[in-house]
N, C-alpha and C positions, 0 to 999 in steps of 0.2 A: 218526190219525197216529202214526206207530210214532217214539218220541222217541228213545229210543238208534240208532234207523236216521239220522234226522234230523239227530243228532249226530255223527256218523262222516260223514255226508254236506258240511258244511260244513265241516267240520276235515279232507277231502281237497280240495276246492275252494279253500278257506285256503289249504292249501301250495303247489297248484298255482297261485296266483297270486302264490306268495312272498312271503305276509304274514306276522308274528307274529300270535300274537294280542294285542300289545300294541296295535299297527298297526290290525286289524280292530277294536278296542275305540274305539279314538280316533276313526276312519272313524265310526262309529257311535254316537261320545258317552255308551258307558258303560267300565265298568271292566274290565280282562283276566280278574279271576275269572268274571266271566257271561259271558265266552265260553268258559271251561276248562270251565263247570256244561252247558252248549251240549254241549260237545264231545261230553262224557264223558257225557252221556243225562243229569243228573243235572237237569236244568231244560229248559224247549223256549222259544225267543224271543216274545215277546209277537206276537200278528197283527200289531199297527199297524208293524211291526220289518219284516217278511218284504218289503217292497217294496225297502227303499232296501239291506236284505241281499239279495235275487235279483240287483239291480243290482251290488250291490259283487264277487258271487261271479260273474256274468255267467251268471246261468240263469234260468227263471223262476221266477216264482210257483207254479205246479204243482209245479213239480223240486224246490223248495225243499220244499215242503209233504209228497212223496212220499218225498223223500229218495233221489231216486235221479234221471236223466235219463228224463221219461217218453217211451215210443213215440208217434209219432204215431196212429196206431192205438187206444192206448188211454188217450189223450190227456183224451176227451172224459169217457172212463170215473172216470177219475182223477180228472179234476179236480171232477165232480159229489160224486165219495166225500168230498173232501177238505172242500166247501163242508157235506157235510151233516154232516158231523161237528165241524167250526168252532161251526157255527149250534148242534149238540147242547151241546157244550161249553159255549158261550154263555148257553147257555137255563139249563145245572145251576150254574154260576157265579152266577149272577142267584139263582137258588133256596134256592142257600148263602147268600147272602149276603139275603134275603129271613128267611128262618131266622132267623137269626144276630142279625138286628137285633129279631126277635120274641123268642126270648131273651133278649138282654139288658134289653129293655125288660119283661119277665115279671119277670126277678129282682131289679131295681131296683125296680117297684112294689110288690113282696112286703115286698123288705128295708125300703122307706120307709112300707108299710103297720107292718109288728113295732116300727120306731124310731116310728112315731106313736102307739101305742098301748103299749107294755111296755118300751121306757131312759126312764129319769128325768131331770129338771134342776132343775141349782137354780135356784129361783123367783124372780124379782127382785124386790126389794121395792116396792110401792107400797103408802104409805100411807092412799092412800084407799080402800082394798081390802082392807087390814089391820089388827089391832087388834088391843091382851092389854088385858082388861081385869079387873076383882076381883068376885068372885062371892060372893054368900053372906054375909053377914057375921057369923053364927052362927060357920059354920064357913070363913072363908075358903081361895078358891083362885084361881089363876090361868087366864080361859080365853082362847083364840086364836081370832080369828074369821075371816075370810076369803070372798070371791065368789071362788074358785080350789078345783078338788079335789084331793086330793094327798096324802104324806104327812108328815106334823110328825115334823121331828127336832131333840131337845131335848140340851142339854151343861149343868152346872150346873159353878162352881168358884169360889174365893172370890182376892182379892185381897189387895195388901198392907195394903187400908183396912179388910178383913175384912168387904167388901163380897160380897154374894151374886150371882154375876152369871149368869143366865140368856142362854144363847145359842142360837137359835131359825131351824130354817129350813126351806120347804117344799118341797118334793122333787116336781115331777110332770111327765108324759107331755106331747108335745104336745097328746092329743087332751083332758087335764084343762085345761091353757093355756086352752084356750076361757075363755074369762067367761062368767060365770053372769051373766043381768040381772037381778040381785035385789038389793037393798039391801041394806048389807053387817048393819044390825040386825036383817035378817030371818034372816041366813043361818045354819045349823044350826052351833054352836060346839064347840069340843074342847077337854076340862079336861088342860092342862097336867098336872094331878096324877097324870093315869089316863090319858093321852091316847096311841096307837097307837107301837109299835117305834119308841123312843129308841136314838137311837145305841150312849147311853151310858145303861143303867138305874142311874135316880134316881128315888125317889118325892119329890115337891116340897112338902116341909112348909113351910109359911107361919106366918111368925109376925108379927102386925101390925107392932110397932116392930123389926122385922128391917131393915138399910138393903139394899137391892135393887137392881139394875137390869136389866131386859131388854131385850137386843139381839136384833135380826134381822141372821142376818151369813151372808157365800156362801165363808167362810173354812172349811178344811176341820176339824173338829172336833178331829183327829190332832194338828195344829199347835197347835188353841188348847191342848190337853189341856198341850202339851211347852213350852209360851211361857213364855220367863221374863216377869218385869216390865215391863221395858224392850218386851219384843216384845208383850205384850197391851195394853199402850197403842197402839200401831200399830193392834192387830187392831181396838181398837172403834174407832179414829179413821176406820177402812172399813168399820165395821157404824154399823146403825141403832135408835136410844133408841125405842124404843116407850111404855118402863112404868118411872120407879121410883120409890121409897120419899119 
């Protein structure tokens, strides 16, 4: 179907029946720009359109489709070309759009494969799952234990009580989320003191009668760092007391 013929072909039937194309939009329940897009080749009407349009312009189905008044003669010819190319159309529409939906469903399983395995979150706290406990007593240290894999990130700052405050939190993947079914005093621990890419590098000197506390917080370390007084009471009033002095 040749659309710029198709389009010239209904915008002379149009006028010959002394419509607008506001007129023929309304007749027809859509808007005067898709019959300008019609006109001017720039769109072709939908098939399910061409019945109650052959009607409104008073030609047929064929005429419409050929864009022109067909011969009787070669009536029959026509209108076979016009069915098998509908059906072609038809068939690469389906195909597109077949495509289309396997695409997108490839790169949403990719992109939700990389977010399940390689962005981080912060870990929520459960404490039956979690733990800092004191290590050594030779040489004390603090270690974190956890049934979750992930990475420990630590903040150290002291307050107006000249309190030591450890602020503590685990960072991991959805596919680390899994829980591990192992008892959390079996589970392999990390010494705070030495323990993997702190936020903030601090080595964690312990001193027995030092007054301490460790929180587990999902507060962003940036904030705690810049918190006056007033706002680090807030912060730990939304973190969680694991460990102190």
């Amino acid at each position: 179907m040749n659309q710029e013929k198709i389009g010239k072909f209904i915008a002379k039937l149009r006028k010959e029946k002394k419509l607008t194309q506001e007129e023929l939009a309304e007749k027809l329940n859509v808007n005067s720009r898709t019959i300008s897009r019609w006109e001017t080749g720039n769109s072709i009407p939908d098939i399910s359109m061409f019945t109650n349009l052959s009607k409104i312009l008073g030609v047929s189905i064929n005429d419409l489709m050929s864009g022109e008044i067909v011969k009787k003669e070669e009536y029959q010819d026509k209108f076979e070309e016009n069915v098998v190319e509908v059906v072609s159309k038809s068939k690469n529409k389906k195909w597109h759009k077949f495509w289309l939906c396997v695409y997108i469903i490839t790169m949403v399983t990719i992109i939700g494969f990389i977010c399940y395995i390689k962005i981080p979150f912060k870990q929520a706290y459960d404490k039956n799952k979690m733990a800092v406990i004191i290590k050594d007593t030779s040489m004390p240290h603090f270690v974190y234990t956890t049934t979750y894999d992930g990475n420990i990130k630590l903040l150290i700052r002291y307050n107006s009580k000249k309190e030591k405050l450890f602020f503590i939190r685990l960072e991991s993947t959805l596919y680390d989320m899994r829980e591990k079914n192992v008892n959390i005093d079996k589970q392999d621990v990390v010494d705070l003191t030495r323990g993997p890419s702190y936020e903030y590098e601090h080595f964690v000197t312990f001193v027995p009668d030092e007054n301490y506390k460790i929180y587990y917080t999902n507060v962003k370390f940036s904030k705690i760092v810049n918190a006056s007084e007033k706002e680090l009471e807030k912060i730990i009033k939304n973190s969680y007391l694991m460990l102190e002095s």
